[in-house]
C-alpha positions as CSV (number, residue, x, y, z in Angstrom):
1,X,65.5,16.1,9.9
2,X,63.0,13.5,10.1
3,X,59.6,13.9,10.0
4,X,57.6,13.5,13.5
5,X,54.4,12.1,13.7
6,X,51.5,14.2,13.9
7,X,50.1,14.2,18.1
8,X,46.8,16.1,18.3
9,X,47.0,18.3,21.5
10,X,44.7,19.5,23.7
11,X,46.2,22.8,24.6
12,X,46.0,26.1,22.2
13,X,44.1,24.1,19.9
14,X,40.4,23.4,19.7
15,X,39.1,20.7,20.8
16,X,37.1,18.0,18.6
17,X,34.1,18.0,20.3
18,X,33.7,22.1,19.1
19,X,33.8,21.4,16.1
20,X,30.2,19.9,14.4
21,X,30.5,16.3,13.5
22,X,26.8,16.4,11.4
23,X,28.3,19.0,8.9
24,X,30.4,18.2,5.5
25,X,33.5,18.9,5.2
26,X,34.9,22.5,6.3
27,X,36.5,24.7,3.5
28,X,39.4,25.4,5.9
29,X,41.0,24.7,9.1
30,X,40.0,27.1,12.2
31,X,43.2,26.7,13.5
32,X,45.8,27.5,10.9
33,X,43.4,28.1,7.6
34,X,44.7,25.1,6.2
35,X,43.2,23.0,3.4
36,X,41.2,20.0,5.3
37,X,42.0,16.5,3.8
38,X,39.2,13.4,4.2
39,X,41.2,9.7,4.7
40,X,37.9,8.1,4.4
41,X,36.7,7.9,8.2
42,X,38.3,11.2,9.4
43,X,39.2,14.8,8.1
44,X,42.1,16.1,9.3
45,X,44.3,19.4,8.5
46,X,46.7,18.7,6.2
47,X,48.8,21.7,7.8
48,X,48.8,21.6,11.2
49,X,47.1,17.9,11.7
50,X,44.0,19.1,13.7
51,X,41.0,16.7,13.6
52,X,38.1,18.2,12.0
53,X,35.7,15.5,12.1
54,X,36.0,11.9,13.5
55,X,33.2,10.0,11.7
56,X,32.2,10.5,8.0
57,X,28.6,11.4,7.3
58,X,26.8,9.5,5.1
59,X,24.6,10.6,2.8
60,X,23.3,8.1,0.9
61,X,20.1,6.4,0.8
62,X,18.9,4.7,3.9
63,X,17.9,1.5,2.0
64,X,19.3,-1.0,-0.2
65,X,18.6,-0.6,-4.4
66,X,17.6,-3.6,-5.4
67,X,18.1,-2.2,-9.0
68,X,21.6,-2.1,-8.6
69,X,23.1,-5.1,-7.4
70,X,26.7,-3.1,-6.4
71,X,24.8,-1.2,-3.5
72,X,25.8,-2.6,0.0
73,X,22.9,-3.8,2.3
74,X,22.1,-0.4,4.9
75,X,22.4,-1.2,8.7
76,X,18.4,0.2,9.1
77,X,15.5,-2.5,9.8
78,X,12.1,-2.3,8.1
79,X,10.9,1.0,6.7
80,X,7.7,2.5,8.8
81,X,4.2,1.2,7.5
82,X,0.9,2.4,8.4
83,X,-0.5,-1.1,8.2
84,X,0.5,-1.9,11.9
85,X,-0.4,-0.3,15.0
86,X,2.8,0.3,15.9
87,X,3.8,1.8,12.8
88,X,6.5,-1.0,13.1
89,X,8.7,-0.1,16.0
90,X,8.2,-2.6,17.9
91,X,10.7,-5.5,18.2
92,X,10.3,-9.0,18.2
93,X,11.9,-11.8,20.2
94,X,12.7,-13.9,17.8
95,X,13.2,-18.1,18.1
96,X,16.2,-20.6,17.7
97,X,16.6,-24.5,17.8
98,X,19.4,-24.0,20.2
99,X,17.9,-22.9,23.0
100,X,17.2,-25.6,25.6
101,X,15.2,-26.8,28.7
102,X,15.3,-23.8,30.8
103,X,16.5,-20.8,28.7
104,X,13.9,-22.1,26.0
105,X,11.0,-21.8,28.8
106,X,11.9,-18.4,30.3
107,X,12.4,-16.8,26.4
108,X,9.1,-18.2,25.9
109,X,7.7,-16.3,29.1
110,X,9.9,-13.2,27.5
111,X,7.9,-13.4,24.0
112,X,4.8,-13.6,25.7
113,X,4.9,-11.0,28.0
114,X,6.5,-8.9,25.7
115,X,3.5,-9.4,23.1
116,X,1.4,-8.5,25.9
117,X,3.0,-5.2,26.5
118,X,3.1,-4.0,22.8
119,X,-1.0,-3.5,23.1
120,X,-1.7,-1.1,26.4
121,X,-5.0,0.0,25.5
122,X,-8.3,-1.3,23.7
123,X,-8.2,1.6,20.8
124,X,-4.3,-0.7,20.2
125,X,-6.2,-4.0,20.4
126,X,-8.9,-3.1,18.1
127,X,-6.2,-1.8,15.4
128,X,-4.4,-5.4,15.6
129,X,-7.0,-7.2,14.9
130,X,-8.9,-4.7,12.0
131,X,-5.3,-4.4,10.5
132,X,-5.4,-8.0,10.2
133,X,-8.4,-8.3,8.7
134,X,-7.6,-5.2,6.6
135,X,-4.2,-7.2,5.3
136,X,-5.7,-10.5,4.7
137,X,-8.1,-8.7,2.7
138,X,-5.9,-7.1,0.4
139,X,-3.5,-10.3,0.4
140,X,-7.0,-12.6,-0.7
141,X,-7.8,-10.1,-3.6
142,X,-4.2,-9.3,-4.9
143,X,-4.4,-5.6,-4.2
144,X,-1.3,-3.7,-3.7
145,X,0.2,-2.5,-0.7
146,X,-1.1,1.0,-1.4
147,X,-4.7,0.0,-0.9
148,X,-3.8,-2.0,2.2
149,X,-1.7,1.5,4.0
150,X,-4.8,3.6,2.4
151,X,-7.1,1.4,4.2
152,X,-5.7,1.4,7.4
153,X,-5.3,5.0,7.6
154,X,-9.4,5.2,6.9
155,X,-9.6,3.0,9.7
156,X,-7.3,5.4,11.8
157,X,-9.6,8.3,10.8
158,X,-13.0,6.4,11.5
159,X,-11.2,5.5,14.9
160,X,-10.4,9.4,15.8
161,X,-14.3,10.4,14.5
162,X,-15.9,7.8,17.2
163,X,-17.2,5.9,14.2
164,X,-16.8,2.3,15.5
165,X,-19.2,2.3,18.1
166,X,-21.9,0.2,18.0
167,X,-20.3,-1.4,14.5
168,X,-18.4,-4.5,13.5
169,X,-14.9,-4.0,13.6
170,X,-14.3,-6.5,10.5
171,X,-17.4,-4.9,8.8
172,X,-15.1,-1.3,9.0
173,X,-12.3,-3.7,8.0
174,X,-13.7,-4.9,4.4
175,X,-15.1,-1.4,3.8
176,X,-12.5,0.4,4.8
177,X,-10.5,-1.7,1.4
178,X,-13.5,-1.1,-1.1
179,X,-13.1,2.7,0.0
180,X,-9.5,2.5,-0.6
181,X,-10.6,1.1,-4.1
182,X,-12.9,3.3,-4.9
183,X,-10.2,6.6,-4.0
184,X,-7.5,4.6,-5.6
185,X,-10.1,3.9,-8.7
186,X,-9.4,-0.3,-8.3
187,X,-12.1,-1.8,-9.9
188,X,-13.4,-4.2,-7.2
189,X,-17.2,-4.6,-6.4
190,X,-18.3,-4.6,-2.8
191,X,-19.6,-8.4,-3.9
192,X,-16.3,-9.7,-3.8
193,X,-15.1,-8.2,-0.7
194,X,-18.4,-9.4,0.9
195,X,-17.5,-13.1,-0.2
196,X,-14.3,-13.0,1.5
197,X,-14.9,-10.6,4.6
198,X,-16.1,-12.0,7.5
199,X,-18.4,-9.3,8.1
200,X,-21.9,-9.7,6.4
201,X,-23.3,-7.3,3.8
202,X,-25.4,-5.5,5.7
203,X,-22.5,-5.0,8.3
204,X,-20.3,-3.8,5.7
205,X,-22.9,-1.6,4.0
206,X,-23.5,0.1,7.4
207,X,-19.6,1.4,8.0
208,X,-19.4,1.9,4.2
209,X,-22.3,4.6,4.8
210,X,-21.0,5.8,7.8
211,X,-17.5,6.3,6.3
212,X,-18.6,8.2,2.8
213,X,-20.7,10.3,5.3
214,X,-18.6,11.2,8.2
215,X,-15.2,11.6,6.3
216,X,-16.5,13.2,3.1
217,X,-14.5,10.8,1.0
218,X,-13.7,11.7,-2.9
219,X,-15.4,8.5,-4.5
220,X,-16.6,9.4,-7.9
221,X,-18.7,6.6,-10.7
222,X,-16.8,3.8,-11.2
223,X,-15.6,3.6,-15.2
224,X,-16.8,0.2,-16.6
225,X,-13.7,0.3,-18.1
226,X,-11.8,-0.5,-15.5
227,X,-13.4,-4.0,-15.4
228,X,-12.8,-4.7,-18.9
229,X,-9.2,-6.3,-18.1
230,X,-9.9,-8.3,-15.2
231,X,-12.9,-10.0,-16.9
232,X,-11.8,-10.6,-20.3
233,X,-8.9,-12.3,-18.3
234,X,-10.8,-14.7,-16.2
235,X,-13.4,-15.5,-19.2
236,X,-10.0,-16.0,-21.8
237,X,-11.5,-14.1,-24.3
238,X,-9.3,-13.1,-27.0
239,X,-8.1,-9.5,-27.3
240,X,-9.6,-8.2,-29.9
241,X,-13.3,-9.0,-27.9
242,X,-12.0,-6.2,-24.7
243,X,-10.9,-3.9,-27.9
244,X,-14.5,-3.9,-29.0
245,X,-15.9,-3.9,-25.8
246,X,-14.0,-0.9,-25.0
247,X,-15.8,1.0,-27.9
248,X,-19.3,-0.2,-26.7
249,X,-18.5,1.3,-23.5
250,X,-17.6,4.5,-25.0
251,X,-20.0,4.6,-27.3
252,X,-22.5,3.6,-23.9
253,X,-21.0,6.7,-21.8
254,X,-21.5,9.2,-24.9
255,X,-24.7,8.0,-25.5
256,X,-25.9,8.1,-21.3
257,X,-27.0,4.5,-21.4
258,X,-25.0,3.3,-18.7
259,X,-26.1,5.6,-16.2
260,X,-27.6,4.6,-13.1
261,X,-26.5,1.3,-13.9
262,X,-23.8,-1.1,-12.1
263,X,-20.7,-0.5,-13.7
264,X,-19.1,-4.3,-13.9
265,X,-22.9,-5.3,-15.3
266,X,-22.5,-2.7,-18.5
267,X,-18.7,-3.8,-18.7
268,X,-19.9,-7.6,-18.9
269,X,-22.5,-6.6,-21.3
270,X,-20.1,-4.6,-23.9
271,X,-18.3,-8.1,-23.6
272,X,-20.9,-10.5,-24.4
273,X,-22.1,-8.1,-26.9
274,X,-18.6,-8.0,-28.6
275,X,-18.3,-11.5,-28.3
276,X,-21.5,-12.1,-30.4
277,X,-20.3,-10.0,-33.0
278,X,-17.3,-12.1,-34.0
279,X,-19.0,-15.1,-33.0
280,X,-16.9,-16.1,-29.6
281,X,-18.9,-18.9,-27.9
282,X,-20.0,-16.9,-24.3
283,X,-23.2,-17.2,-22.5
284,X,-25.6,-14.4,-21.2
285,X,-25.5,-16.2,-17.5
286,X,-21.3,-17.1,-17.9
287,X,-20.7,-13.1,-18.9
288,X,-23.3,-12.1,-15.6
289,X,-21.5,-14.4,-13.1
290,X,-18.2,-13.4,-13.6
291,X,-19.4,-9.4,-12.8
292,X,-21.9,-11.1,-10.5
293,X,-25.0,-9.4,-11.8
294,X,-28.2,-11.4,-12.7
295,X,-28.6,-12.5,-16.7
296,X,-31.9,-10.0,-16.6
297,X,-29.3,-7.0,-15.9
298,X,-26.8,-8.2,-18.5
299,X,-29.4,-8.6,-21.4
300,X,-31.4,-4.7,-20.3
301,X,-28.3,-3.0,-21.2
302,X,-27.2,-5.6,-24.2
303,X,-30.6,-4.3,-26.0
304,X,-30.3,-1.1,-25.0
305,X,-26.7,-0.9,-26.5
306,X,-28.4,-2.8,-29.4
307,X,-30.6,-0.4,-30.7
308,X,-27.6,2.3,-31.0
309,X,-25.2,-0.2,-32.9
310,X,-27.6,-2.2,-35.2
311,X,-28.4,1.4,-37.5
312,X,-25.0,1.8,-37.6
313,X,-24.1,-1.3,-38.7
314,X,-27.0,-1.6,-41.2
């Protein structure tokens, strides 16, 4: 007797569509109690031949591992991002060369009046252009993409607490990024964002305020520290100079010398100071440019740090 091929029926069985597709896979059939078998893109009864499921579930990761080189690309787009207004859901139109004469004009009357209808309101149009700002900020100081989704989502807040009105919109821009630094403890000074914002310091000051105040953000002093790197780097000092320097500046914060006092000024100092002791050829004014304080603030806290290390030395 030959074996006849398995026909799913409709009668005295149940149908497919009863049966949950989103679940794994069933411990046994509902029609006969048979044990249910998995081919790969279906599970079927390996008794009776009852579909259980016609699409296998996957549950892997939605993206692709770029540490391992065996994992398939995934069929999703771009992950969410809070650096767009959007959130990126929006689609794009994109271009191509082949396009011609007509078709090229009317997809160009497509892109354009599909840009238009991404932004419906002013609150959308004033995101755009602050999360521009807010991204070539980041992108000019080589911060990472933490800072620039933390800085958008201050701007989101000081948007919902009516902050904006009256301000500059790229003033909130560059100090919604050194807020995001000083939460994320990123040692930038509010000079350098000035220098590349196109907001002036007294704009950027004024939303700076008015975000600490209004939103109650946790910015605590700034370890001098966290300059040391960054500075010893663009002066090319050798490593054993930031190793010293880093005990000044914990000898400074044990003894309360530094405070009150700009943090990338006493880190510049520690440097110059450890850069005299072994006799490294750096200059007061060199050391207070790169932290961009004036020589007069460098040298206050080089003789204050002096008169605690010379006994010692002695």
């Amino acid at each position: 007797m030959s074996d006849a091929p398995v026909i799913k029926t409709e009668s005295k069985r149940k149908s497919t569509a009863d049966i949950s597709l989103t679940t794994d896979t069933p411990v046994s059939c509902p029609e006969c109690g048979g044990h249910p078998e998995n081919t790969g893109e279906e599970t079927i009864c390996g008794d009776c031949g009852l579909v259980l499921s016609e699409y296998r579930i996957d549950h892997g990761p939605e993206w692709r591992s770029f540490a391992d080189d065996t994992t398939n690309p995934k069929r999703t787009g771009a992950p969410l991002t809070r650096s767009r207004h959007d959130r990126g859901l929006s689609t794009e139109i994109g271009r191509s060369i082949r396009l011609t004469g007509r078709k090229r004009r009317q997809f160009a009357r497509l892109r354009r009046q599909h840009n238009r209808a991404r932004i419906s309101t002013k609150r959308e149009r004033n995101q755009v252009y602050a999360f521009t700002e807010i991204r070539r900020l980041t992108g000019a100081l080589s911060l990472p993409k933490q800072i620039r989704d933390d800085a958008c989502s201050l701007f989101r807040s000081a948007q919902s607490e009516d902050l904006l009105r009256g301000r500059s919109l790229e003033g909130f821009a560059a100090a919604c990024v050194y807020a995001a630094c000083r939460v994320a403890g990123v040692a930038r000074t509010i000079e350098e964002i000035t220098d590349i914002a196109k907001a002036t310091s007294a704009e950027q000051r004024a939303a700076y305020t008015a975000l600490n105040r209004e939103l109650g953000l946790p910015i605590g002093p700034i370890d001098p520290a966290q300059y040391l790197p960054r500075f010893a780097s663009e002066l090319e000092l050798p490593s054993d100079i930031e190793r010293r320097a880093c005990e000044y500046i914990s000898m400074i914060t044990a003894q309360g010398i530094g405070a009150g006092r700009n943090p990338s000024g006493v880190a510049a100092a520690c440097l110059y100071t450890a850069a005299r002791d072994i006799g490294f050829e750096l200059t007061q004014q060199t050391a207070a440019d790169i932290a961009d304080v004036t020589p007069v603030t460098l040298r206050a806290t080089y003789h204050d740090l002096r008169e605690v290390t010379l006994p010692a030395t002695e």
